[in-house]
TORBA-157398 format. One record per residue (C-alpha): residue in three letters; chain; x, y, z. Coordinates in Angstrom, 2 decimals. Layout:
<nodes>
+------+-----+---------+---------+---------+
! type ! mol !      xx !      yy !      zz !
+------+-----+---------+---------+---------+
!  ala !   A !       X !       Y !       Z !
...
+------+-----+---------+---------+---------+
</nodes>
This chain:
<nodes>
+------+-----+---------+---------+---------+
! type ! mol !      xx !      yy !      zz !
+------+-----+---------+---------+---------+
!  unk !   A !  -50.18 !    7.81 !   41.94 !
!  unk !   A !  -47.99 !    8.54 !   38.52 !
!  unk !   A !  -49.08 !   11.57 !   36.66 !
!  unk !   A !  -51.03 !   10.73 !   33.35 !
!  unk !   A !  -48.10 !   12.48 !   31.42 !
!  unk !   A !  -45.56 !    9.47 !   32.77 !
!  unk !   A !  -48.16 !    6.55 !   31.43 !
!  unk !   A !  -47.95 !    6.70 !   28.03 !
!  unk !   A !  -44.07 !    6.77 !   28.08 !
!  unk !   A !  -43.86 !    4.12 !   30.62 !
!  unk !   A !  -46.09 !    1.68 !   28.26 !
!  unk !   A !  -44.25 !    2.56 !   25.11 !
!  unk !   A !  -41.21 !    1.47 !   26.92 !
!  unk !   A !  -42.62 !   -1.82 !   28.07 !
!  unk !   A !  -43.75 !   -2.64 !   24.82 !
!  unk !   A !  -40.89 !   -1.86 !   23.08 !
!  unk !   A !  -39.14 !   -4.26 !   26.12 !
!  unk !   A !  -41.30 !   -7.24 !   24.99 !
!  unk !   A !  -40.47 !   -7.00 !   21.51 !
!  unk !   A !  -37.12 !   -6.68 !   22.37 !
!  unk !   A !  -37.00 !   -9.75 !   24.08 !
!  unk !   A !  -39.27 !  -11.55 !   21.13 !
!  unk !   A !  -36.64 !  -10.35 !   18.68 !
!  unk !   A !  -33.93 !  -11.70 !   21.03 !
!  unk !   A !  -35.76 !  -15.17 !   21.43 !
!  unk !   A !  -36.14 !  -16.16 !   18.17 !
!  unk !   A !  -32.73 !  -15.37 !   16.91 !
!  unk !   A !  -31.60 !  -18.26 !   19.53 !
!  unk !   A !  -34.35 !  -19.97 !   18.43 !
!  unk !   A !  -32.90 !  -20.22 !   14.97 !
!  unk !   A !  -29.25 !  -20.31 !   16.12 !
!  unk !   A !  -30.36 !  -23.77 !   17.96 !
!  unk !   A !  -31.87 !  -25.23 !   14.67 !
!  unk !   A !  -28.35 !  -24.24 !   13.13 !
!  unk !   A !  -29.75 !  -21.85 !   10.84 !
!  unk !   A !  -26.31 !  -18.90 !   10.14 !
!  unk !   A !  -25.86 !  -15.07 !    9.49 !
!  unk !   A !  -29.61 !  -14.75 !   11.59 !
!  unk !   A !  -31.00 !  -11.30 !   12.42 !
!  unk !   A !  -34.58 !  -10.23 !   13.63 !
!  unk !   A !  -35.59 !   -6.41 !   12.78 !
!  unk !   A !  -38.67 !   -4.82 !   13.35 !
!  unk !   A !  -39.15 !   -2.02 !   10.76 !
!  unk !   A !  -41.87 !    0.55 !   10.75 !
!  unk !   A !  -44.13 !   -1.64 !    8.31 !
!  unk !   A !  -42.04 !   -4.99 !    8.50 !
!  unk !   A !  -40.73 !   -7.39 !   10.56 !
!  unk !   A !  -37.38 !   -8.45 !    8.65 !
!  unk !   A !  -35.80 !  -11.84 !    9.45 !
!  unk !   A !  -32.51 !  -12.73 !    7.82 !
!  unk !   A !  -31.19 !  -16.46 !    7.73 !
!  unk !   A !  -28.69 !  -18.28 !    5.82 !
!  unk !   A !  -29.44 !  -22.56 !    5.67 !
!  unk !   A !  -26.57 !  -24.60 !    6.16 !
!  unk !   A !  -28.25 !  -27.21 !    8.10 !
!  unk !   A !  -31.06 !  -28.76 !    5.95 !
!  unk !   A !  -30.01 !  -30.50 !    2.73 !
!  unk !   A !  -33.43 !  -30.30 !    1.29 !
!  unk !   A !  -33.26 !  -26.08 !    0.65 !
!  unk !   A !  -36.76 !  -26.15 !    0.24 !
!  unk !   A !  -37.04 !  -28.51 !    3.62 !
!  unk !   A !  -34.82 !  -25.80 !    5.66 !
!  unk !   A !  -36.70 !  -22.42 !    4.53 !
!  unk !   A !  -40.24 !  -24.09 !    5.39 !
!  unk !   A !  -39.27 !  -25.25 !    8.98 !
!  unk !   A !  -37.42 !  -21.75 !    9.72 !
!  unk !   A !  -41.05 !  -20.17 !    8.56 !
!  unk !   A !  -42.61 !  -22.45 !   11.21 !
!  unk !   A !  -40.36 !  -21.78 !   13.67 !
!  unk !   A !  -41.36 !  -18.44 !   13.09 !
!  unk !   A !  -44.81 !  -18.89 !   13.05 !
!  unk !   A !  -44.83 !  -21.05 !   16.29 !
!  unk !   A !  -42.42 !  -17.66 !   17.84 !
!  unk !   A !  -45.94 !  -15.39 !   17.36 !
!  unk !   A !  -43.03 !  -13.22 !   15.48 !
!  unk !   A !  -45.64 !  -11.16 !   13.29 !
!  unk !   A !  -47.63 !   -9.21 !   15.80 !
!  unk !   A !  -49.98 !   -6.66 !   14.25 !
!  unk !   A !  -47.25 !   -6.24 !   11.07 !
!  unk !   A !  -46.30 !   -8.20 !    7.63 !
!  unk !   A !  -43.51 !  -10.09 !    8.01 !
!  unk !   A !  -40.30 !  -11.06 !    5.62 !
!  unk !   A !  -37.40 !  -13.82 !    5.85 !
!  unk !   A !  -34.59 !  -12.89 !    2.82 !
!  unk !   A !  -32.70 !  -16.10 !    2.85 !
!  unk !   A !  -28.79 !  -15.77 !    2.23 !
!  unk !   A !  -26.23 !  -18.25 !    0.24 !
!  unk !   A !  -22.80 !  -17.58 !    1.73 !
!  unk !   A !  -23.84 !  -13.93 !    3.05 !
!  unk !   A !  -25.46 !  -13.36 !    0.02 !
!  unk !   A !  -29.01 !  -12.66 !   -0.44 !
!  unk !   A !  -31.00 !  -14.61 !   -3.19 !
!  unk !   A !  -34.78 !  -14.27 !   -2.26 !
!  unk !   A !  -37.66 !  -13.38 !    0.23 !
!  unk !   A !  -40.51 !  -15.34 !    1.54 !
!  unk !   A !  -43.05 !  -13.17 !    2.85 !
!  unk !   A !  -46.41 !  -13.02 !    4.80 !
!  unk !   A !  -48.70 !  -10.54 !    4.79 !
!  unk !   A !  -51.27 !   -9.67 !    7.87 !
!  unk !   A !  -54.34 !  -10.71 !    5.45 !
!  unk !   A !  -52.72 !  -14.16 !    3.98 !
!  unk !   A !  -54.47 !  -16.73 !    6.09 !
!  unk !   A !  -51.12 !  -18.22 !    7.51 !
!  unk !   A !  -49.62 !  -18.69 !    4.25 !
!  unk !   A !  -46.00 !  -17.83 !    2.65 !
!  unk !   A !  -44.92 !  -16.93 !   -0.65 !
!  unk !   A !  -41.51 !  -16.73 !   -2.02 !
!  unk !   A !  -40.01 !  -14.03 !   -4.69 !
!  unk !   A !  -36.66 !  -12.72 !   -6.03 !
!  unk !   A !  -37.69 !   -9.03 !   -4.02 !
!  unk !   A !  -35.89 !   -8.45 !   -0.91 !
!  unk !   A !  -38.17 !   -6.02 !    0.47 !
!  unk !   A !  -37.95 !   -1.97 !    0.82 !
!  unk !   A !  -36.15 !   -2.35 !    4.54 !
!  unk !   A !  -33.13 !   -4.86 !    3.27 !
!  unk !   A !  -30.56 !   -2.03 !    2.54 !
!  unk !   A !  -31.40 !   -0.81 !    5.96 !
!  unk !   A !  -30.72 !   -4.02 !    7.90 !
!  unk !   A !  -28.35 !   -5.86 !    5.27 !
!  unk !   A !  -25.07 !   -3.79 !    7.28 !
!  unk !   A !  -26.78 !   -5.38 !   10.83 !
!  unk !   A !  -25.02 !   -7.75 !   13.27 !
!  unk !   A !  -25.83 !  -11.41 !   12.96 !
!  unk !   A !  -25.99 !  -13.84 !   15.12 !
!  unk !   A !  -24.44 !  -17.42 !   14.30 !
!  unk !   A !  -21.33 !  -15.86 !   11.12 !
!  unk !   A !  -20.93 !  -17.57 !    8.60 !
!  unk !   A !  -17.77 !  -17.00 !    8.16 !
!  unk !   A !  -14.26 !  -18.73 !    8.90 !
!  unk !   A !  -15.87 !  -21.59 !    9.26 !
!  unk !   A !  -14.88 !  -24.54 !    6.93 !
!  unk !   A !  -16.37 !  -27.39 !    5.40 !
!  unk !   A !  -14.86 !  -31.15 !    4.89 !
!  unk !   A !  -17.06 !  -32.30 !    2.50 !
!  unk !   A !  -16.72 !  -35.97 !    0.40 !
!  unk !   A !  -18.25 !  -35.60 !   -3.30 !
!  unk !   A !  -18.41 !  -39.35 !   -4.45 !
!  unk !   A !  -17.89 !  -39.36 !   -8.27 !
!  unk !   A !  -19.09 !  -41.99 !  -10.39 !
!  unk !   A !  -18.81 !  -42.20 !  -14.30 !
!  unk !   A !  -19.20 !  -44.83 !  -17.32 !
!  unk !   A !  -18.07 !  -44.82 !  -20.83 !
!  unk !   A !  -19.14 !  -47.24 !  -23.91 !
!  unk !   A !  -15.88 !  -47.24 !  -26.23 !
!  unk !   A !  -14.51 !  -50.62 !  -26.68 !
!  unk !   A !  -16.23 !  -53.16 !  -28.61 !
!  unk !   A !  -14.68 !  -55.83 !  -26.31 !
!  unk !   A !  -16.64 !  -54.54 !  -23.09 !
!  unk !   A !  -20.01 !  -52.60 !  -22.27 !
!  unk !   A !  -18.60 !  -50.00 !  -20.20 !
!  unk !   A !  -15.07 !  -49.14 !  -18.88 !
!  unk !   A !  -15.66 !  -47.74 !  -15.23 !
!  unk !   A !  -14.71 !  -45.37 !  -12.39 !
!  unk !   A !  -15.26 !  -45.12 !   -9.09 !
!  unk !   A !  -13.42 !  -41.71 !   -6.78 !
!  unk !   A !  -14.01 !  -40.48 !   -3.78 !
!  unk !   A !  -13.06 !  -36.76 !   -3.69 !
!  unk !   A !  -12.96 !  -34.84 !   -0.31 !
!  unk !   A !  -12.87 !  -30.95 !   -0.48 !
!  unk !   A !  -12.13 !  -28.54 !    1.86 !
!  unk !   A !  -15.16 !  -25.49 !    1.83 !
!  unk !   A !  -14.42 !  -22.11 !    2.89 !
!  unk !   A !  -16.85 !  -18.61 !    2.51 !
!  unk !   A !  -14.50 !  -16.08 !    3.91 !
!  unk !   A !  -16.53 !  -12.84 !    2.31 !
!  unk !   A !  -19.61 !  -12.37 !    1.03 !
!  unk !   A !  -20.56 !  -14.59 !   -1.93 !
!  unk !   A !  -16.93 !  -15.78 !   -2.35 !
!  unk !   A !  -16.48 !  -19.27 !   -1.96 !
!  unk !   A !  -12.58 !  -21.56 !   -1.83 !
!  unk !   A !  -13.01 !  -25.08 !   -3.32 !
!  unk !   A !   -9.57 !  -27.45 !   -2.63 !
!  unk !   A !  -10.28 !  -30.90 !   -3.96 !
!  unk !   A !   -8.38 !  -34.22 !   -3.79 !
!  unk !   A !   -9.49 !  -37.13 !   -6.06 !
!  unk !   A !   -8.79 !  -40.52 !   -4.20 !
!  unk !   A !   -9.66 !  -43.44 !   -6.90 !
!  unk !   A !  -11.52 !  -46.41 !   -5.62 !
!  unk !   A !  -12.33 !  -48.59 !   -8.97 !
!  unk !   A !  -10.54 !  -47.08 !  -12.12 !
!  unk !   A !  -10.52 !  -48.90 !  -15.85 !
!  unk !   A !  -10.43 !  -45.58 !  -17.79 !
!  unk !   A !   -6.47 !  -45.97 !  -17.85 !
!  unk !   A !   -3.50 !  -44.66 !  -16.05 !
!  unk !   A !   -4.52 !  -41.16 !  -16.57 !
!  unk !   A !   -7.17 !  -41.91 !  -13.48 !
!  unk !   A !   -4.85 !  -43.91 !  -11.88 !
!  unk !   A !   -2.99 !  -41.83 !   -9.14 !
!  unk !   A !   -4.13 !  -39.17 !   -6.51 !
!  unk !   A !   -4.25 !  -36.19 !   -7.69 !
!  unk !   A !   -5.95 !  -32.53 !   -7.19 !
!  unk !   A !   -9.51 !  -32.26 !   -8.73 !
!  unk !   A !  -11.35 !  -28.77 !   -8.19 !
!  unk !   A !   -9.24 !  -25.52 !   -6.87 !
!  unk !   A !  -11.67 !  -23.06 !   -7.48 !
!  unk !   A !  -12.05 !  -19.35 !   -6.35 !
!  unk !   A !  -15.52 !  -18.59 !   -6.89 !
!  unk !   A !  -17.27 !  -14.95 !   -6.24 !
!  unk !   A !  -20.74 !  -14.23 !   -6.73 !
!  unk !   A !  -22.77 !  -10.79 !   -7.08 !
!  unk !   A !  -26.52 !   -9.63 !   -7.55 !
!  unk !   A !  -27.07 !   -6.73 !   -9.10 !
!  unk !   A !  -30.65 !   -5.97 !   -8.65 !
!  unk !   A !  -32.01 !   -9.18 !  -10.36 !
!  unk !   A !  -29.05 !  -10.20 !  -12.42 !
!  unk !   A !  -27.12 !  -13.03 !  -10.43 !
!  unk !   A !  -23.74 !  -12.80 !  -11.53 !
!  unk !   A !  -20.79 !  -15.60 !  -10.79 !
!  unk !   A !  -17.12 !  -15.78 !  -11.85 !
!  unk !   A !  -14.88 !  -18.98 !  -11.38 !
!  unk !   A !  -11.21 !  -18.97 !  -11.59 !
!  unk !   A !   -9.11 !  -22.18 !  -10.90 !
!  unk !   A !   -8.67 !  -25.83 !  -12.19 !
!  unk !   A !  -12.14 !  -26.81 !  -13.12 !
!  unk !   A !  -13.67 !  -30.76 !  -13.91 !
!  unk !   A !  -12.52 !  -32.25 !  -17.47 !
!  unk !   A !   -8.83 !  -31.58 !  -17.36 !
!  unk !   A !   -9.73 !  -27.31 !  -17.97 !
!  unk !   A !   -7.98 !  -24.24 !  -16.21 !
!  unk !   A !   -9.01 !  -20.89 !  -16.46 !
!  unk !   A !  -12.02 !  -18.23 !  -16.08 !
!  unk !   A !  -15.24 !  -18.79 !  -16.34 !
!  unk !   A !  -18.42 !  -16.17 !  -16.05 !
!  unk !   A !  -22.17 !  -16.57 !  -16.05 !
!  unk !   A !  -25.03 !  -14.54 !  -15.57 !
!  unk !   A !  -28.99 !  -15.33 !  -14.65 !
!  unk !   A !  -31.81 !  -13.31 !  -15.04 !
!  unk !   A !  -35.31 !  -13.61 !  -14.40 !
!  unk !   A !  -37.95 !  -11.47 !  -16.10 !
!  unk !   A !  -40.12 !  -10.70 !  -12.82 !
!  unk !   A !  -39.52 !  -10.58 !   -9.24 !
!  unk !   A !  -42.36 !  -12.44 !   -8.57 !
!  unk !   A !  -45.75 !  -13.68 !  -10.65 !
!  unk !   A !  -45.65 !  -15.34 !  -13.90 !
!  unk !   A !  -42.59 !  -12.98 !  -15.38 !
!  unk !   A !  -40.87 !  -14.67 !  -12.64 !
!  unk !   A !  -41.08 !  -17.93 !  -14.36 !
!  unk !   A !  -39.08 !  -16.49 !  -17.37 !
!  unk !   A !  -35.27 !  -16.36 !  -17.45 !
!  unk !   A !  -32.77 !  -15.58 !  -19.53 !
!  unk !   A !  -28.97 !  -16.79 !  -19.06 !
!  unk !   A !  -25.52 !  -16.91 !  -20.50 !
!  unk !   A !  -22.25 !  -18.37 !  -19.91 !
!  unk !   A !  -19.01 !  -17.52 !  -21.55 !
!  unk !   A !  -15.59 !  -19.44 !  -20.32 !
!  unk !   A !  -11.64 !  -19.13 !  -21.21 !
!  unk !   A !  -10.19 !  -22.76 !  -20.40 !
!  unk !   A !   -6.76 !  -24.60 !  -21.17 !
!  unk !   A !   -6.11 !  -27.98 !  -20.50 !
!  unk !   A !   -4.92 !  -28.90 !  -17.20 !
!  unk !   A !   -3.14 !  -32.60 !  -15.54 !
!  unk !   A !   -1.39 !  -33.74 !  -12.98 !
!  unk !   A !    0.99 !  -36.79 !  -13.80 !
!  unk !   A !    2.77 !  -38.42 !  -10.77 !
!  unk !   A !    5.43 !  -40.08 !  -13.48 !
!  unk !   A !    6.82 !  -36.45 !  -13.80 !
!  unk !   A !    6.88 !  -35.65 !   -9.75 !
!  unk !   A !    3.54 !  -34.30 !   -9.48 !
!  unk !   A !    4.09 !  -31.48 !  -12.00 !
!  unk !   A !    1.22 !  -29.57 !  -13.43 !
!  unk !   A !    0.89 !  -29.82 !  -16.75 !
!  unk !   A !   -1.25 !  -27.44 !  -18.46 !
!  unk !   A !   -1.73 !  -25.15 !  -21.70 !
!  unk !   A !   -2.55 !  -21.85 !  -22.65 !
!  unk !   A !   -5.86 !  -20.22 !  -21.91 !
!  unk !   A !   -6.63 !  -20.56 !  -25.86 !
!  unk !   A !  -10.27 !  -21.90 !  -26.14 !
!  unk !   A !  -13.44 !  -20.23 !  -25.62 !
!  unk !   A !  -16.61 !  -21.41 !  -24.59 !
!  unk !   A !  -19.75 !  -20.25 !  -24.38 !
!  unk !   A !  -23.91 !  -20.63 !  -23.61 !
!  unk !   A !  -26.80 !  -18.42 !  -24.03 !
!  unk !   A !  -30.39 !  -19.42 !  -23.70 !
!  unk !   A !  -33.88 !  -19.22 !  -21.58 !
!  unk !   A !  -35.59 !  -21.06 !  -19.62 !
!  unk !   A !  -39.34 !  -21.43 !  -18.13 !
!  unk !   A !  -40.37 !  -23.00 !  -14.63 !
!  unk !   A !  -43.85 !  -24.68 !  -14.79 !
!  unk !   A !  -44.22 !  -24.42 !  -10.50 !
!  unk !   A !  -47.64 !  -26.23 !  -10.39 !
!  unk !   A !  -45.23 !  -29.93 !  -11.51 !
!  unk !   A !  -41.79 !  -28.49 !  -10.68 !
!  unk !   A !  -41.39 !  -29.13 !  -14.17 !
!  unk !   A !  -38.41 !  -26.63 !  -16.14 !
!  unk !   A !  -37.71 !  -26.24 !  -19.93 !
!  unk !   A !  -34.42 !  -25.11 !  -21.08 !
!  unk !   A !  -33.12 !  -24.33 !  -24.24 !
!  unk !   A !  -29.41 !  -23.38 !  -24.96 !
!  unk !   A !  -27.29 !  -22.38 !  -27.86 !
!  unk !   A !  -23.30 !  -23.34 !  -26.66 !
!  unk !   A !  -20.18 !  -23.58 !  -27.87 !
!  unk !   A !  -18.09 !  -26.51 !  -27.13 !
!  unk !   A !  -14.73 !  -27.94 !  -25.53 !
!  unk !   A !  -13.93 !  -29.55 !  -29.17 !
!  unk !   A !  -14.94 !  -26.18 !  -30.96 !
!  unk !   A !  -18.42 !  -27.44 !  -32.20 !
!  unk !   A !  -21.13 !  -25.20 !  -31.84 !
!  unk !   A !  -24.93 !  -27.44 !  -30.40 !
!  unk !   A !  -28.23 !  -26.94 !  -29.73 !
!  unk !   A !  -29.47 !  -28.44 !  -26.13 !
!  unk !   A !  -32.66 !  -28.45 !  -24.91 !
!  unk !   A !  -33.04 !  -30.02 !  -21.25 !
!  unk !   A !  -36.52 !  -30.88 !  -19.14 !
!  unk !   A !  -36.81 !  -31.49 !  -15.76 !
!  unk !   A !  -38.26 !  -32.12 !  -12.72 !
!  unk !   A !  -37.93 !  -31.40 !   -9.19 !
!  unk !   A !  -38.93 !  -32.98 !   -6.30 !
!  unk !   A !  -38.51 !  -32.16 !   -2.53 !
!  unk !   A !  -35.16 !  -34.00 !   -2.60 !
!  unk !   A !  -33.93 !  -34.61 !   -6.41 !
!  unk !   A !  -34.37 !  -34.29 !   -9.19 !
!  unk !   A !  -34.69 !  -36.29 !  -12.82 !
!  unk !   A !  -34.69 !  -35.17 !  -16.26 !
!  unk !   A !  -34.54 !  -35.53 !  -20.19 !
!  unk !   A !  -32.51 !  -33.90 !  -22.64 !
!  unk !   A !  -31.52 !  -33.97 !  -26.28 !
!  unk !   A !  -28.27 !  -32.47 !  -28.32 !
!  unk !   A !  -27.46 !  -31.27 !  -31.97 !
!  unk !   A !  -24.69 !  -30.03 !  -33.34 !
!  unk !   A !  -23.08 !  -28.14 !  -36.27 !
!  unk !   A !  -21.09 !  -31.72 !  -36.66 !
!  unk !   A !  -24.15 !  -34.00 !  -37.48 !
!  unk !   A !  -23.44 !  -35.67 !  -33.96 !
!  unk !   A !  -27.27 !  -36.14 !  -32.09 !
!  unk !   A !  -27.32 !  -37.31 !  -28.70 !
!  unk !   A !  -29.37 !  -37.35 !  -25.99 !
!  unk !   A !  -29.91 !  -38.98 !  -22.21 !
!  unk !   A !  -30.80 !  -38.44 !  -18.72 !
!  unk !   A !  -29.84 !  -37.18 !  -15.55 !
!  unk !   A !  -30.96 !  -37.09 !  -12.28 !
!  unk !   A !  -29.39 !  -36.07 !   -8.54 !
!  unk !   A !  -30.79 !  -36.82 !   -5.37 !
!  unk !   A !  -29.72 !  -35.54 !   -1.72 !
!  unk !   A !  -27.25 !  -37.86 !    0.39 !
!  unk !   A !  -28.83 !  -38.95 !    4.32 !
!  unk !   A !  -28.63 !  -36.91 !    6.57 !
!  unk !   A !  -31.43 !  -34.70 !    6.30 !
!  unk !   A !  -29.82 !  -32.29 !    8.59 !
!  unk !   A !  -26.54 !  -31.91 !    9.99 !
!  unk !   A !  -25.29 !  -28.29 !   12.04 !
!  unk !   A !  -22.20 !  -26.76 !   11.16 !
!  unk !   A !  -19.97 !  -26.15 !   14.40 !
!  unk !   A !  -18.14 !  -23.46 !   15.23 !
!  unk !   A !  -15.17 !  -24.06 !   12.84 !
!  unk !   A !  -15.67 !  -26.82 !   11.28 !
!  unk !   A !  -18.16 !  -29.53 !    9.62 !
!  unk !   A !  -17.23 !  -32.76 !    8.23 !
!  unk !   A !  -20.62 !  -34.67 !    5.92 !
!  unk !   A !  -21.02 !  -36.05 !    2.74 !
!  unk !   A !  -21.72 !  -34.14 !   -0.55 !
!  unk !   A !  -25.46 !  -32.52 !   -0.33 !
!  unk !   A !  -26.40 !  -34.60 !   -3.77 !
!  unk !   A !  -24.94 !  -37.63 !   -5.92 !
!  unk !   A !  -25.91 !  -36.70 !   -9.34 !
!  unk !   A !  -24.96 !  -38.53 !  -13.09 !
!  unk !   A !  -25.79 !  -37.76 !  -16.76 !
!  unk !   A !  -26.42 !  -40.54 !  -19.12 !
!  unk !   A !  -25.29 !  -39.84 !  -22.53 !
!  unk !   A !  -26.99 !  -42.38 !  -24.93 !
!  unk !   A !  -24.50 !  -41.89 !  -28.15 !
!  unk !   A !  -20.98 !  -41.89 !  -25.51 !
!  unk !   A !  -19.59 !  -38.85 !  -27.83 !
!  unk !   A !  -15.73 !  -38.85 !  -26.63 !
!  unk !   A !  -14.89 !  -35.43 !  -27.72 !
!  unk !   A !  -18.02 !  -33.29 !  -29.32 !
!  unk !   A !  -20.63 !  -32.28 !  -26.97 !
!  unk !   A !  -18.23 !  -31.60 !  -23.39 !
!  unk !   A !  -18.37 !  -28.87 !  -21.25 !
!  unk !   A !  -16.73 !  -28.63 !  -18.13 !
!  unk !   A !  -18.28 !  -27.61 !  -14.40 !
!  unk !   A !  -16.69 !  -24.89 !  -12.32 !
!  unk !   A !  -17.59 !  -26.31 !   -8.75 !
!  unk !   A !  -18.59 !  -29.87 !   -7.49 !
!  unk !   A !  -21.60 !  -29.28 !   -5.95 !
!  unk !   A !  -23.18 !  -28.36 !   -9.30 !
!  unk !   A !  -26.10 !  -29.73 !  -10.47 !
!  unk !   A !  -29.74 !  -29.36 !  -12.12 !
!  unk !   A !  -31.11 !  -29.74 !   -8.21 !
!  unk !   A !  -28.87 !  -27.46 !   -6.53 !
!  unk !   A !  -28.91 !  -24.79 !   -9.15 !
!  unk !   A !  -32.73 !  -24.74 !   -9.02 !
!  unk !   A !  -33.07 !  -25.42 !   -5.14 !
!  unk !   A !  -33.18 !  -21.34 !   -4.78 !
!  unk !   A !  -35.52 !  -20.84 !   -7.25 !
!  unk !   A !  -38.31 !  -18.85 !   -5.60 !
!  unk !   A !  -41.01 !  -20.62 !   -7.39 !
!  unk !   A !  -39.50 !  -24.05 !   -6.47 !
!  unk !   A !  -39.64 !  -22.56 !   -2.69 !
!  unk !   A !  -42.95 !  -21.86 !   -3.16 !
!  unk !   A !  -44.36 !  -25.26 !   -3.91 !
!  unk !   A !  -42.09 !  -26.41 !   -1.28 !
!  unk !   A !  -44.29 !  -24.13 !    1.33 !
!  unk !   A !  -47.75 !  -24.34 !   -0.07 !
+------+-----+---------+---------+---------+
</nodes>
């Protein structure tokens, strides 16, 4: 018979064993469902999951069936437990669930008090070296010619995806045209995006810089910053953001042997402005002060709303050159639903097909220019934690 001294040891030990193994299990149970960059910690007050989604197209769609995956796993135990959900290593919010919740999840910018002790912890399932083929189908109208409604063009632009460190992402585009009648300009094959993008969080300041060959015919550097007032609540709603950009003009003409042409870095842009998410419709309110490609300095005040996979929206423009316009725009995610990454490399359609209708067609006042292709008002928002939170509850 084993002295008493021995018993309490030898059941610490076995305990410890089966949460071991619990750990173990659902880290390949998340591997399977293709979820990346996945570790399972238990901490003295928390159990700490970490997943990046690169399956589910729907964001919202991905974080709520890794939360049942946990929940079905028995995961908790006797102790709160936290997900922090990563974008290209990066991490951009929690969902949490306390012992006392009923079941239920709740989302927030806080990454919990045991994240700089596991955020140096092997993962299961990297992220990185592991590329991306991705086709972005472009679409676009213009009203300028009496003669004809609309002049139109149809591309298809595949673009080669890599993260190699953490929050750095390559973008290497190629524009294939389809259907062109905006003129020879559109005409040929040619590079679109060649981006170099890096992104930081400093506490609750999300920072990104661009550098590359950017949409409307712009080079250069571009930098924006978002911050929210709160963590979590009703300050969380609140944000504050601004943008400020360094661009030349940038073609490529096939008539002069696939030269790039391009000019100095000589015009600044810029945007500064709040915003306010309404979670109980999805509904956001924007209002931004910007500076211009042409130089003129607007007024832009956007509204939208987001569903579990798009998103539509209203918006209206003034400027200091007595040109009003306004429109719509909308993006919605591309079938499939879900599609695993393999071990080097993936090959799917764009995540969304979005389009802005500008009711006035201004040619030159009004323009900005986007730093990556896969931006839009739904992907922007789709790690919002108050739009993750509707998505869960």
């Amino acid at each position: 018979m084993l002295p008493i001294v021995w018993i309490m040891p030898l059941c610490l030990m076995f305990f410890q064993s089966l949460e071991a193994q619990s750990a173990d299990s659902l880290v390949e149970v998340l591997v399977k469902a293709g979820y990346e960059n996945v570790g399972v910690y238990d901490e003295p007050k928390e159990r700490v999951v970490v997943i990046e989604n690169s399956a589910w197209r729907a964001y919202g769609r991905g974080v709520e069936a890794a939360t049942q995956l946990i929940d079905d796993a028995h995961f908790a135990g006797d102790k709160p437990v936290r997900m922090v959900v990563l974008n290209d290593a990066l991490p951009m919010f929690s969902v949490s669930r306390s012992l006392d919740s009923t079941g239920s999840w709740s989302a927030g910018y806080e990454l919990g008090e045991y994240w700089k002790a596991v955020r140096q912890e092997k993962r299961a399932n990297r992220s990185s070296h592991k590329f991306d083929l991705v086709f972005y189908p472009q679409f676009a109208f213009r009203n300028q010619k009496f003669e004809k409604v609309y002049d139109i063009l149809l591309n298809l632009n595949p673009t080669l995806e890599y993260s190699p460190v953490k929050g750095m992402r390559l973008y290497a585009q190629v524009i294939l045209p389809i259907y062109n009648e905006y003129g020879p300009l559109y005409a040929n094959v040619r590079p679109g995006f060649l981006v170099l993008e890096q992104r930081f969080r400093v506490e609750n300041v999300f920072i990104k810089g661009a550098v590359g060959n950017f949409s409307k015919n712009r080079w250069g550097m571009d930098v924006e910053a978002y911050r929210p007032f709160a963590s979590r609540g009703v300050g969380s709603r609140f944000a504050v953001q601004a943008r400020v950009g360094l661009t030349g003009s940038s073609y490529f003409f096939k008539e002069t042997g696939w030269n790039w042409n391009y000019g100095p870095l000589s015009v600044w842009t810029w945007s500064v402005g709040g915003s306010y998410y309404e979670r109980h419709f999805n509904l956001m309110g924007s209002l931004k002060v910007e500076k211009y490609l042409a130089g003129d300095i607007g007024v832009r005040a956007d509204l939208t709303r987001f569903f579990r996979q798009m998103s539509l929206g209203l918006y209206v423009m003034r400027n200091n050159r007595k040109n009003f316009d306004g429109g719509f725009h909308f993006a919605f995610v591309i079938p499939p639903a879900k599609e695993k990454r393999g071990k080097w490399c993936r090959v799917s359609p764009a995540t969304c097909f979005d389009l802005e209708y500008n009711a006035a067609g201004l040619f030159y006042n009004g323009k900005s220019y986007r730093t990556n292709p896969n931006s839009n008002p739904y992907t922007n928002n789709c790690m919002n934690p108050n739009y993750i939170d509707s998505q869960l509850n």
